[in-house]
C-alpha positions in Angstrom: 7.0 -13.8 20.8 8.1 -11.0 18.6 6.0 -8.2 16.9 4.2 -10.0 13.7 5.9 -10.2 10.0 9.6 -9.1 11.6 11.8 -9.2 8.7 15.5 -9.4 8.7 17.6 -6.2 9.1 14.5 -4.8 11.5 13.9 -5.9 14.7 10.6 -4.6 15.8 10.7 -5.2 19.5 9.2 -8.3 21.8 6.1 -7.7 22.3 6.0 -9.2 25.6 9.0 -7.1 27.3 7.9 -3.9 25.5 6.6 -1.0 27.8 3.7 1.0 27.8 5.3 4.2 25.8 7.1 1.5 23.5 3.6 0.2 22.6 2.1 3.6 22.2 5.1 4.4 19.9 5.9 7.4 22.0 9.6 8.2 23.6 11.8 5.8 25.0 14.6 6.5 27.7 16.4 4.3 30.5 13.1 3.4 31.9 12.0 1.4 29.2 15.2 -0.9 29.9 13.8 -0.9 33.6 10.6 -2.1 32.7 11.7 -4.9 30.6 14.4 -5.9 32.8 11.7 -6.3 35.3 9.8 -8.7 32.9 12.8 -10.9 32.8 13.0 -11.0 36.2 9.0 -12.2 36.8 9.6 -15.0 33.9 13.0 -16.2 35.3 11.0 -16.5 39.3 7.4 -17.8 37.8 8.4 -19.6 34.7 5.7 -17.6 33.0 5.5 -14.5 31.1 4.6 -11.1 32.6 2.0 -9.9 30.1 0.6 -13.2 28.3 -1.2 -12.6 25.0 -1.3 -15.3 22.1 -1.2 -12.3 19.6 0.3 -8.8 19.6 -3.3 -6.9 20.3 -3.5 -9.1 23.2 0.0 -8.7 24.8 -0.4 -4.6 24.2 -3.7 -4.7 25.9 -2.1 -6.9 28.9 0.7 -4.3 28.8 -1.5 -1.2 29.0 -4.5 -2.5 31.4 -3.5 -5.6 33.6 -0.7 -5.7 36.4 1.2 -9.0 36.2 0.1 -11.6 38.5 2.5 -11.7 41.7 0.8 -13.8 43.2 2.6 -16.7 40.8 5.7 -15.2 42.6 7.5 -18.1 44.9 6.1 -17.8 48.3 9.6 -17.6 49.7 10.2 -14.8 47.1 11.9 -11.9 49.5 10.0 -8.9 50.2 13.0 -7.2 48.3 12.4 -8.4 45.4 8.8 -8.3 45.2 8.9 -4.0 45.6 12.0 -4.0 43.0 9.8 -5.7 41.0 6.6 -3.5 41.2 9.3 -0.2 40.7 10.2 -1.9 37.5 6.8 -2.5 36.3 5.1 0.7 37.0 3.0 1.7 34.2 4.2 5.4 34.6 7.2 5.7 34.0 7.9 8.7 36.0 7.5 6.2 39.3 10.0 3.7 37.7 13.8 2.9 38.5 15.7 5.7 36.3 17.6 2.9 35.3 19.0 -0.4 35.6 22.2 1.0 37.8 19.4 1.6 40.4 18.0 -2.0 40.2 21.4 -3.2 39.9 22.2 -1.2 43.6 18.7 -2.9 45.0 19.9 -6.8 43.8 23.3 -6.1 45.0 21.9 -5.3 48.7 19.5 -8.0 48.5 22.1 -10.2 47.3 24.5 -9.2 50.8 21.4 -9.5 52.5 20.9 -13.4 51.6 24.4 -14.2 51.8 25.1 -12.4 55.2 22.9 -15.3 56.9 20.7 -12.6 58.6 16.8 -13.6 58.6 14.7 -13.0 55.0 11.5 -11.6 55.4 9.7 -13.2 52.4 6.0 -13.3 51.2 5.1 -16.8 52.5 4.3 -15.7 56.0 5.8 -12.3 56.8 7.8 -14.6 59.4 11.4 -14.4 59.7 13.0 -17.5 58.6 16.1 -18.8 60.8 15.9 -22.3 60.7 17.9 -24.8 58.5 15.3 -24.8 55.7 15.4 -20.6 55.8 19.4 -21.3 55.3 19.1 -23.5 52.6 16.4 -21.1 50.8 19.1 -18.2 51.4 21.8 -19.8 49.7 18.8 -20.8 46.7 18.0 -17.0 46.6 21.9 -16.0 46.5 22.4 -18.0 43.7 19.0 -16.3 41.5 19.6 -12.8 42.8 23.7 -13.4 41.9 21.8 -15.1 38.5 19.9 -11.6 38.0 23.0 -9.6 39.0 25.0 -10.9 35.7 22.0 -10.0 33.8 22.2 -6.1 34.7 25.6 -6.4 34.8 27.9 -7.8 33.2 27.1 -7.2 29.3 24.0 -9.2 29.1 21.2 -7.2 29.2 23.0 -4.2 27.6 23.2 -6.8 24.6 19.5 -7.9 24.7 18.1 -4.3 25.1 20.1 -3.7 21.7 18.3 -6.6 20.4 15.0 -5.8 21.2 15.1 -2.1 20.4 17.2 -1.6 17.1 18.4 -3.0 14.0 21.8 -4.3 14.1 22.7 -2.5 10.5 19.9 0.7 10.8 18.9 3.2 13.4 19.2 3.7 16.7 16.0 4.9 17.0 13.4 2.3 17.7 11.1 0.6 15.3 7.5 -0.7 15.8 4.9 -2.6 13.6 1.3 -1.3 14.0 -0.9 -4.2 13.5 -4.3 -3.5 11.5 -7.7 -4.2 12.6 -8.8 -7.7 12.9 -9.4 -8.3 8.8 -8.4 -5.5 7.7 -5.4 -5.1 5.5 -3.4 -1.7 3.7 -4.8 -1.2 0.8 -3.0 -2.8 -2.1 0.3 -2.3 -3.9 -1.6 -0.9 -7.3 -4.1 1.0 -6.5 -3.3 4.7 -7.4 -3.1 6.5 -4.0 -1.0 7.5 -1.4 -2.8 5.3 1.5 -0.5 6.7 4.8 -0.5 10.4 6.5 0.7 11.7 9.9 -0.4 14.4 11.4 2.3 17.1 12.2 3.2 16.1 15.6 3.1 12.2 14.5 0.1 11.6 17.4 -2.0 10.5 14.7 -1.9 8.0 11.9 -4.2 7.3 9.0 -4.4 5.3 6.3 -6.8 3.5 3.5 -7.8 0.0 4.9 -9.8 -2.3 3.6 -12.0 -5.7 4.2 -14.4 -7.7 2.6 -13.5 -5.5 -0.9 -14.4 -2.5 0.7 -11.8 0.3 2.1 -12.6 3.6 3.8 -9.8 5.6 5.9 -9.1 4.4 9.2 -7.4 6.8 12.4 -4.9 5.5 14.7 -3.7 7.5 17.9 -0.5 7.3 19.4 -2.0 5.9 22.6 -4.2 3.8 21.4 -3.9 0.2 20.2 -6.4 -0.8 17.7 -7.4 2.1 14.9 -10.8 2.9 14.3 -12.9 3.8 10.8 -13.5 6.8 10.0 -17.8 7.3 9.5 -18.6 8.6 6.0 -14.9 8.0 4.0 -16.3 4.8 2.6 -14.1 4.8 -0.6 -11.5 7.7 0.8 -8.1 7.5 -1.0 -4.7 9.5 -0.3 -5.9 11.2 3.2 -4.0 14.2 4.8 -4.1 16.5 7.4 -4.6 19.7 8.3 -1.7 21.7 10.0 -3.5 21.4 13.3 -3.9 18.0 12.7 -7.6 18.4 13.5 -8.9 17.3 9.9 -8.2 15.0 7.4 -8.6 15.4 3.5 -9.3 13.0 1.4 -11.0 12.1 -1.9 -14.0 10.5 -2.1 -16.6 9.7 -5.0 -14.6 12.2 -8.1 -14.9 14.7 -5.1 -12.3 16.4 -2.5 -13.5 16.3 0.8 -12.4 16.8 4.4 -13.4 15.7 8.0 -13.4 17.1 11.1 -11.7 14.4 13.5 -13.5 16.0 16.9 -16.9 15.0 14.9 -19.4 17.2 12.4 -20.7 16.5 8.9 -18.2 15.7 5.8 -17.6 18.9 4.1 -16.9 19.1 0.2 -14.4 21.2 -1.2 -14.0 20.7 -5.2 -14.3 18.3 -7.8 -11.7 15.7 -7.8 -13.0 12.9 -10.5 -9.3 11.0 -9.7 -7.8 12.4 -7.2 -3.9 11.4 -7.0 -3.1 13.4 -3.8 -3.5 16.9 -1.9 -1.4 18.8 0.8 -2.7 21.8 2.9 -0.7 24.7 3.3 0.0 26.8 6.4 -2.1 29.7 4.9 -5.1 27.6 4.6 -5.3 26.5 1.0 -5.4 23.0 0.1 -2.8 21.9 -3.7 -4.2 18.6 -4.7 -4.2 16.8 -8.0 -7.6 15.9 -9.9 -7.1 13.4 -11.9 -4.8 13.4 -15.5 -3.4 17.2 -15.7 -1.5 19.4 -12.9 -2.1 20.8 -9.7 -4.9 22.9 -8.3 -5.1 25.0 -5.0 -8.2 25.5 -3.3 -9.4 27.5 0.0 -10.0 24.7 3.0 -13.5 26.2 3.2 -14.1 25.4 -0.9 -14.5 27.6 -3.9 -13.3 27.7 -7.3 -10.0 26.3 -7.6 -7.4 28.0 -9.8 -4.4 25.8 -11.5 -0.9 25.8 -10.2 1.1 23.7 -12.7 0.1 22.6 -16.2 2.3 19.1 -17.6 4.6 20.2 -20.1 3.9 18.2 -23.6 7.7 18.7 -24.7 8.2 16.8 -21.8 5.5 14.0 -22.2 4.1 14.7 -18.9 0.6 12.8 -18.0 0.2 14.2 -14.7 1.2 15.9 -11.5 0.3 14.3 -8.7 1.5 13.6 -4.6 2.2 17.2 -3.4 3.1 18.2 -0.7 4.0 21.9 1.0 7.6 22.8 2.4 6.1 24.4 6.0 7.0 28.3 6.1 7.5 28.7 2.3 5.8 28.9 -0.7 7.1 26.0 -2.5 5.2 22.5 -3.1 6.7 19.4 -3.5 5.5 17.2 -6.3 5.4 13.9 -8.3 5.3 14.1 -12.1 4.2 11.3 -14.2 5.0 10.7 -17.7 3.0 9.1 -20.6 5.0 5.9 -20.4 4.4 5.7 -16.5 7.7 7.2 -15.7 8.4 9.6 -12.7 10.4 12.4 -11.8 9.9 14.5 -8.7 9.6 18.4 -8.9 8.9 21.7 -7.4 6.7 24.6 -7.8 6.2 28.2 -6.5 2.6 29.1 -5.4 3.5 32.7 -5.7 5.3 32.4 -9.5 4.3 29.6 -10.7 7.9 28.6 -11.5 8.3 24.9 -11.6 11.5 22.7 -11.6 12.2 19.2 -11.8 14.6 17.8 -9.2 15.4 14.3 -10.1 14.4 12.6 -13.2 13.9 9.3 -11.4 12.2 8.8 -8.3 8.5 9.6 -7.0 6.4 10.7 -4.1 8.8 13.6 -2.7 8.5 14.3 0.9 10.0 17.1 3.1 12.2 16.5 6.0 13.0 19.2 8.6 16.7 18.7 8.2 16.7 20.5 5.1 16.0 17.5 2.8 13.7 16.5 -0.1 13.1 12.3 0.2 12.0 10.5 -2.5 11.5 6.7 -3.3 13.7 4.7 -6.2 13.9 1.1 -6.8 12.3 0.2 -3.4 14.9 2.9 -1.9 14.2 6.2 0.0 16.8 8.8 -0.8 17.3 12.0 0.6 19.0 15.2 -1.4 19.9 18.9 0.2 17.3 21.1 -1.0 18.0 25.1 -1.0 14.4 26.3 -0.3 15.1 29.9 -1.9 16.8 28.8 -4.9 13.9 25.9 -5.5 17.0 23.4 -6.1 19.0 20.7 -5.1 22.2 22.0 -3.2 23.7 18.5 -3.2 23.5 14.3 -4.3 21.1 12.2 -3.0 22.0 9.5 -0.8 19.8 6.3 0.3 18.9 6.9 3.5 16.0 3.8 3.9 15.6 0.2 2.2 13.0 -1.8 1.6 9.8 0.4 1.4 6.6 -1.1 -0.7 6.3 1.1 -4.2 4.4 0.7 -6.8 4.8 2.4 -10.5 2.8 1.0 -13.5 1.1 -2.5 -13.9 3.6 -5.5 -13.6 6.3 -3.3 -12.0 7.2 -3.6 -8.1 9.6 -1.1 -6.4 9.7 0.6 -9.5 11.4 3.9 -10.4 9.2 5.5 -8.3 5.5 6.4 -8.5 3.7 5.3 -5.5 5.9 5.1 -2.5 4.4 3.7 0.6 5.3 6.1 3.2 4.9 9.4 5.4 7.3 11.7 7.3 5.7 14.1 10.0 7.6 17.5 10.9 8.1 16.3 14.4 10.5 13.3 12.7 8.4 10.4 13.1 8.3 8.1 10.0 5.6 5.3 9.1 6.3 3.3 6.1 4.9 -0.3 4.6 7.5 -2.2 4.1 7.9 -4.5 1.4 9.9 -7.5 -0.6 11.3 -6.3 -3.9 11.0 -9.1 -5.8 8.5 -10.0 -8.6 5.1 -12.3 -7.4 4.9 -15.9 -9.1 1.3 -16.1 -9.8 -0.3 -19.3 -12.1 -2.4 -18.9 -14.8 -5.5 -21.3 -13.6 -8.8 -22.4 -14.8 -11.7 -21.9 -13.1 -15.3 -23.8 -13.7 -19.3 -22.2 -13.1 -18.8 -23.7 -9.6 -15.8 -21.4 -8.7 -13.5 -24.6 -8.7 -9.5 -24.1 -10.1 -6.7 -26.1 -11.7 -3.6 -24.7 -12.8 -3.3 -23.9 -16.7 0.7 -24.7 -16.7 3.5 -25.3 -14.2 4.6 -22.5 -15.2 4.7 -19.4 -12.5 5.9 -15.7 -13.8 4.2 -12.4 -13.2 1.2 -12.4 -14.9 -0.4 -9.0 -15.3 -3.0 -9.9 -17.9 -4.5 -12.9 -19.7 -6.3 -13.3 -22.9 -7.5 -16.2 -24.9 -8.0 -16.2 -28.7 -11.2 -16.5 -30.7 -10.5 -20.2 -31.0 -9.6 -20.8 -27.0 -6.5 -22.6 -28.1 -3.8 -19.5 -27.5 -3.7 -17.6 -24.4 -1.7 -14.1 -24.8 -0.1 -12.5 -21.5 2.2 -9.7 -20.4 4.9 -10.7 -17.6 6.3 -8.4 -15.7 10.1 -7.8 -15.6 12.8 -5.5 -14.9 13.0 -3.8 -18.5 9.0 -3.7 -18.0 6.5 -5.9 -19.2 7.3 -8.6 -21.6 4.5 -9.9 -24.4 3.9 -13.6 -24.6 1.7 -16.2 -26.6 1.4 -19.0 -25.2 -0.3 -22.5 -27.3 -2.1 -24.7 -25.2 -1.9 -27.4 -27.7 1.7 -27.5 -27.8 2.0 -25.8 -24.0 5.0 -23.4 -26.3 5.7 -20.2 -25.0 6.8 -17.4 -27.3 7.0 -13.7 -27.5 5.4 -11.2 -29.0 8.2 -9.9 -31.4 8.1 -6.2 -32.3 10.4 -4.2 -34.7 13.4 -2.6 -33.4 11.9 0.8 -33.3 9.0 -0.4 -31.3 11.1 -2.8 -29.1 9.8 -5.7 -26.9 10.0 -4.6 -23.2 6.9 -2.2 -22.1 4.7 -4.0 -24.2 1.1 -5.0 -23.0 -1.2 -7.5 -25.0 -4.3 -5.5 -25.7 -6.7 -7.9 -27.2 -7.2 -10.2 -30.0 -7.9 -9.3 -33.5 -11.1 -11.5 -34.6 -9.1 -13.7 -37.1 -6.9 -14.9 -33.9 -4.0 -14.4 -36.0 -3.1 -10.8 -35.2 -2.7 -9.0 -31.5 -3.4 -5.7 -30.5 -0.2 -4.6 -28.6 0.0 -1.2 -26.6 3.8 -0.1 -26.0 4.9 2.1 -22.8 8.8 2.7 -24.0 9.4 6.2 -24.6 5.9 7.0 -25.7 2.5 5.2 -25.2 1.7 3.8 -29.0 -0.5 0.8 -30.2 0.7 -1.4 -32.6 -1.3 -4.3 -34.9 1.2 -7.6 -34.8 0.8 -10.8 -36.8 1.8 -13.4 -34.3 3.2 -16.1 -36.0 5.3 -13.4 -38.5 8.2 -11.9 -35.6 9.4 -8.4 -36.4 5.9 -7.2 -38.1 4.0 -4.5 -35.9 2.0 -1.9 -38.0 1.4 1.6 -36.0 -2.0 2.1 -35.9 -1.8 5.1 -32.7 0.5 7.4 -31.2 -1.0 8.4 -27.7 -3.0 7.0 -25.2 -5.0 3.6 -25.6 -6.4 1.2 -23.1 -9.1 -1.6 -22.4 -9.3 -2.2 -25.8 -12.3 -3.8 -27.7 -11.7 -5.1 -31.5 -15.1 -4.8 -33.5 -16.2 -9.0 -34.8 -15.4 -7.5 -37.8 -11.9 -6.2 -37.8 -12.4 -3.0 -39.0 -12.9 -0.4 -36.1 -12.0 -0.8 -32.5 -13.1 0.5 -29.2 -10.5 2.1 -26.8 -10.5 4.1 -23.3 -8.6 7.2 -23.1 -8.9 10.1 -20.3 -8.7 13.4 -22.5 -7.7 16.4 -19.9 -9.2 16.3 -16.2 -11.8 14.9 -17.8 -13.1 11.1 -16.8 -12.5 7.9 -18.6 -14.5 7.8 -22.2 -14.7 5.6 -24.7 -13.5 6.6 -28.1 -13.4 4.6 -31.6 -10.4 3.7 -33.8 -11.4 3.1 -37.3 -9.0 0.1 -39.1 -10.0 0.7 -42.7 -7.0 2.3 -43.6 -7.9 6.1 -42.2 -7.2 5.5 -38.9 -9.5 7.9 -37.8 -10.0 8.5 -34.0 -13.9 9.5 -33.0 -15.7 9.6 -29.9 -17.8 6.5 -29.4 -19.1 7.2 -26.0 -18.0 10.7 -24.3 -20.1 12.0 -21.4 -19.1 13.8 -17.7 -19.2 10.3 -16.1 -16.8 7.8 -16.4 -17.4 4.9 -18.9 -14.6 2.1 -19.6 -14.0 -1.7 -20.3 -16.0 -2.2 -23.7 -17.2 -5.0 -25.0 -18.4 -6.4 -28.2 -21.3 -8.9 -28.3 -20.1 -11.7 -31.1 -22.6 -10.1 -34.0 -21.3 -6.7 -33.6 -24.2 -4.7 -32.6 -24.2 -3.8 -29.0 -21.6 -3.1 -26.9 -21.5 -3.8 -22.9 -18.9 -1.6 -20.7 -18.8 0.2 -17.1 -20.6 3.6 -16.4 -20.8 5.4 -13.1 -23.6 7.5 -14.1 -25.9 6.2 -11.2 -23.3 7.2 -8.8 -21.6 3.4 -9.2 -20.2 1.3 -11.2 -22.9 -0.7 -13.5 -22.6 -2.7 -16.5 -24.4 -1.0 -19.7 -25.4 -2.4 -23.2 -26.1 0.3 -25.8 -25.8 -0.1 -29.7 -22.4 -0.1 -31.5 -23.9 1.6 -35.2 -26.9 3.8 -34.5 -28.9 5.4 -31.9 -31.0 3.2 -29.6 -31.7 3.4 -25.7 -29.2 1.8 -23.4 -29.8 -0.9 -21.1 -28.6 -1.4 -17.1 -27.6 -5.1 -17.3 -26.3 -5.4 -13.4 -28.5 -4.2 -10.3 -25.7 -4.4 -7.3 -22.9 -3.1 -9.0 -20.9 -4.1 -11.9 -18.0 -3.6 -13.6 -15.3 -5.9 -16.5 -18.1 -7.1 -19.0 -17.4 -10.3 -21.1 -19.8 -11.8 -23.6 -20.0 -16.0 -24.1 -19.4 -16.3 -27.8 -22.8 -17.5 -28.5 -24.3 -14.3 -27.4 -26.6 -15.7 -25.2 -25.0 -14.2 -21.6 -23.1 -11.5 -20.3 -20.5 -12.0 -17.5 -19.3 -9.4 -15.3 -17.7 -9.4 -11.5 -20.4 -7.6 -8.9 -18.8 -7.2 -5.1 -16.3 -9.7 -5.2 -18.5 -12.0 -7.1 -18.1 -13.6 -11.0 -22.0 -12.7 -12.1 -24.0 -13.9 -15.1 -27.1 -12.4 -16.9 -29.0 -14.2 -19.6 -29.7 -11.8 -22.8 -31.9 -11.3 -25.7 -31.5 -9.8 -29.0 -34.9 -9.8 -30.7 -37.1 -8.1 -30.9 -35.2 -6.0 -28.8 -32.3 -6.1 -26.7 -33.4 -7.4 -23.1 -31.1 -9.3 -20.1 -32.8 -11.2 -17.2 -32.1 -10.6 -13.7 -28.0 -11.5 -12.8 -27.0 -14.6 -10.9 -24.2 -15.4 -9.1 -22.0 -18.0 -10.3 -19.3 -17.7 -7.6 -17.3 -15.7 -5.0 -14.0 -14.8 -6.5 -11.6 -15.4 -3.5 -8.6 -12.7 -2.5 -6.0 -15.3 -4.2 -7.2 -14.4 -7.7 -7.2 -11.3 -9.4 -10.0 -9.3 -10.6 -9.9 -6.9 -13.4 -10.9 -5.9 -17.1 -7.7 -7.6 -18.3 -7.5 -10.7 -15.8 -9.7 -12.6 -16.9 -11.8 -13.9 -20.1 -13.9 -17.0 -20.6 -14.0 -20.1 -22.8 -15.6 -20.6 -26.4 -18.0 -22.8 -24.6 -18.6 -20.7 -21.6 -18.0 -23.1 -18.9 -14.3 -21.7 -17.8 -12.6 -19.0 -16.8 -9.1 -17.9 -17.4 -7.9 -16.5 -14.6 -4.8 -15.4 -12.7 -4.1 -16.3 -9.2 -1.8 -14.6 -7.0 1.6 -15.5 -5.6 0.8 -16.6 -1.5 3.4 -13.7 -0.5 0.9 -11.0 -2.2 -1.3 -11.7 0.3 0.4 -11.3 3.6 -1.1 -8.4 4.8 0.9 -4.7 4.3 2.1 -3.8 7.2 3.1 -0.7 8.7 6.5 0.0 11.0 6.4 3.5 12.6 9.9 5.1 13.3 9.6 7.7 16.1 12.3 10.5 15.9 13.6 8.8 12.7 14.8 12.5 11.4 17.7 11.6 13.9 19.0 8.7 12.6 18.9 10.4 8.8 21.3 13.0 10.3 23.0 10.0 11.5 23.1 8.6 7.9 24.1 11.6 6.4 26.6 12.5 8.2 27.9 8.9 7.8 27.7 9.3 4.1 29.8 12.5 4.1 30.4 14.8 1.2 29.6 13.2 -2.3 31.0 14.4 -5.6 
């Protein structure tokens, strides 16, 4: 049995000859050879295996608590062999063989022993054996010892310790796959967060798990198998730790926080309505990242945070995010986001306030102790020489690891950057998710009341969105591609695909279906090449797209009738709001709903007059109603929890998704606006997506369009930790040599 989800190009190890430091993930030597060379031997005497276990929890455990069974030994096993065994499987390795020479010495003198015809002592009896039968089980036990000899060897073993321990095209060092709690996965490629962290001597490991729709941060120590929540980081994102590695910071809530990990109360530092990221500095102060803006540094004990970096509108940046300090300077490493989702990685000084972009593609820089600034492209890691007092690169980058999980914008997977899934500790060791760069096939399906599903079309792509027309006879979608998402229309009638056709100064890649206009005719189509824009496009007329926005606009809402629309936009550090977009020709931008709390996915009912959409204003997410024209008291439509309002078009109900669920609440308009107590209609499973743009509903409200994922999306995220991986990049680099 090998570790779970190997993949080709890295072997993880086999879990059943690994030894106790190889399953802590701590330092190998000789003696790790000597302890699974020892496991070969029990399985080739006892036909069984050492340290059973039908999963890799279970062999670990057998590994780190249970001796094997010698009794299962032959009973004419020689004493000899028996204590070279129990040398080789000594759990500390300080009482092991030193190496497999020594064993080999020990089989080589048992081996003369059996063939000299002298009497074995053996563990049947403790009797010496000198009969005919005792001869015959001497020449049986010169033939397995001579067996185990050409195992040590003669090239054999040497081979299979390879095998087990490293990748035949990668590292030396030695790679291991920490499994997750039982039902517990990483949290998603997606979500906006740097999930992994390692403290600075890589002994501990966190990251953002999650179950049952729920995640919170969970801890892992070196030594130990299973990792454990972490009490009171219920909805933690991005953790990191402390220099001492004796807290972990994290945001929480719109709120920075940290943790003691030797126990006490959670401790709040600052506001932090979306926090992207934080990294705390040798002197005690804490750089993180907000929400949409730059970077902040604030004491570890709290206070008022001052700004460090400011995005630069010449250069369309949108935020600053993912920093992280270089250890005995000044300088922090950090992640800038554009308007259209792209990333470049950059630097600042604390003490000027001087900041410099380093590479105009890639995200999520990290700091190595060889001198190098890592960064993630295309699914790549690459590693440039970074002159500390200059703040710049002193060389090229060169790719240094492959296949690491990244995420960028919606529909993209090992993008240009953004999110990479990975940390690097100053002691060398490196834990990274790992990750198949290649786009999902998902199915657009329909779903009934009852929660039951059958495929719209054969068809399988991508799908990052899906939206049916006023009529339910056209569904629009974006795909996701490598030029970025692609806009289509697609006619149920005539099951005809086509594309949403912009004019050339537009284009037609980075385009997103936004919503329907009311007539069904038109689409609401939001661009992210070059500059975020939103554009009004007849469908059936290719090359017409009237500009009715420059900037940001998303979870759109057009009015029933046609003449204004709802959009969210997030104006500074501010949170989400909702903000109106008059179509009558002005093209006037207003506020619609702008408060401290966060308040997104709009929705019109079919007359016009109220709106439903998500508000956090009770310290969760809840679906609201509140007039469009007018003032007039707003109404709390969900109890549990709410969020991605639709209305059925005969105005009767309001659907929304509450934990996990797809929810329905009955409504009245007269004399005044009332709902009834939600229902559940069903539980939406893992397989399908959930979100303001994944779904809508029928004319007659008895389907849903939905978008269910690709099988491979689900296999959980796992995560291969890379002790003393710092060597093997010195080994890469120098491999590279010098590059022009």
């Amino acid at each position: 049995m090998t570790s779970p989800a190997s993949r080709p190009g890295t072997v993880l190890g086999t879990a059943p000859y690994m030894s106790p430091e190889q399953t802590r993930a701590q330092e190998l030597d000789e003696r790790t050879d000597v302890w699974a060379f020892g496991c070969v031997v029990y399985e080739m005497l006892t036909g069984q295996r050492a340290f059973p276990g039908a999963t890799f929890p279970e062999v670990a455990a057998s590994i780190l608590e249970k001796d094997p069974d010698f009794a299962a030994l032959p009973e004419s096993t020689p004493f000899v062999l028996l204590r070279l065994l129990r040398r080789c499987l000594r759990r500390d390795k300080d009482e092991r063989l030193r190496d497999i020479a020594d064993a080999g010495l020990e089989m080589r003198e048992l081996l003369q022993e059996v063939s000299s015809g002298a009497p074995v002592v053996s563990m049947g009896s403790g009797a010496v054996h000198a009969n005919r039968t005792a001869a015959a089980r001497r020449r049986s036990w010169g033939l397995v010892v001579a067996g185990i000899l050409l195992v040590a060897a003669l090239g054999t073993w040497p081979l299979l310790s390879r095998l087990r321990r490293t990748s035949a095209d990668e590292s030396r060092q030695p790679r291991f796959e920490t499994t997750l709690p039982r039902g517990v996965r990483l949290v998603g490629i997606g979500f906006p967060q740097n999930p992994l962290a390692l403290s600075p001597y890589g002994q501990r490991l966190a990251f953002v798990g999650c179950s049952d729709g729920a995640c919170q941060i969970y801890l892992r120590e070196r030594h130990e198998i299973d990792a454990r929540p972490l009490a009171g980081t219920e909805d933690g994102r991005s953790p990191f730790f402390s220099p001492d590695g004796r807290w972990i910071g994290f945001g929480a809530g719109g709120k920075l926080k940290k943790i003691a990990l030797d126990g006490g109360a959670i401790v709040t530092l600052s506001d932090a309505p979306q926090f992207r990221g934080g990294s705390w500095g040798d002197d005690g102060a804490i750089v993180f990242n907000r929400g949409k803006g730059g970077l902040f540094q604030v004491a570890a004990d709290g206070g008022e945070p001052r700004e460090v970096t400011n995005p630069d509108p010449a250069r369309r940046e949108r935020n600053h995010r993912w920093p992280q300090h270089i250890p005995g300077s000044t300088a922090v490493l950090f992640d800038v986001t554009s308007e259209t989702f792209e990333h470049s990685v950059a630097v600042v000084a604390l003490e000027t306030g001087q900041t410099r972009i380093l590479a105009d593609k890639g995200g999520t820089p990290r700091w190595s102790t060889t001198g190098h600034v890592l960064y993630g492209q295309g699914g790549i890691v690459y590693a440039a020489p970074f002159d500390v007092r200059r703040l710049e690169l002193s060389g090229p980058a060169v790719p240094v690891l492959e296949g690491v999980a990244m995420f960028s914008s919606p529909g993209e997977v090992n993008s240009a950057g953004g999110n990479v899934y990975y940390a690097l500790a100053p002691d060398g060791t490196l834990v990274f998710s790992p990750r198949e760069a290649r786009f999902p096939k998902r199915t657009l399906v329909w779903v009934d009341r009852h929660g039951q599903r059958v495929p719209v079309t054969p068809r399988q792509q991508n799908y990052v969105q899906a939206l049916l027309s006023p009529d339910g006879t056209r569904i629009a979608t974006s795909v996701g591609a490598d030029t970025g998402p692609l806009s289509l229309i697609l006619d149920l009638r005539r099951e005809a695909w086509a594309k949403v056709s912009m004019d050339e100064e537009a284009g037609t890649a980075g385009t997103f279906v936004a919503s329907w206009m009311p007539d069904g005719t038109r689409v609401l189509v939001r661009t992210t090449q070059n500059e975020a824009r939103l554009f009004l496009v007849q469908v059936d007329d290719p090359g017409s797209a009237e500009l009715l926005h420059a900037g940001e606009t998303q979870l759109l809402a057009a009015a029933p009738d046609g003449r204004s629309l709802l959009f969210c936009a997030q104006i500074g550090p501010a949170e989400w709001d909702i903000w109106r977009l008059a179509l009558d020709g002005s093209l006037k931008v207003e506020p619609f709903l702008v408060t401290p709390e966060r308040e997104v996915d709009p929705s019109f009912s079919p007359d016009g007059r109220f709106v439903a959409y998500r508000s956090d204003e009770s310290g969760r997410p809840e679906v609201y109603v509140r007039p469009y024209a007018g003032a007039g008291p707003r109404h709390m439509v969900s109890t549990q929890g709410g969020g991605f309002p639709r209305w059925s078009r005969d105005g009767r109900e309001i659907f929304f998704t509450s934990r996990g669920a797809m929810t329905s609440a009955a409504v009245h308009m007269t004399p005044s606006f009332r709902s009834d107590p939600p229902r559940k209609l069903f539980d939406v499973p893992e397989e399908v997506l959930l979100g303001y743009s994944f779904y809508d509903v029928t004319p007659d409200g008895h389907r849903f369009l939905m978008i269910e994922r690709d099988p491979y999306e689900l296999r959980p995220l796992g995560l291969v930790i890379v002790p003393n991986w710092t060597t093997d990049l010195k080994a890469r680099l120098a491999a590279a040599g010098p590059r022009d």
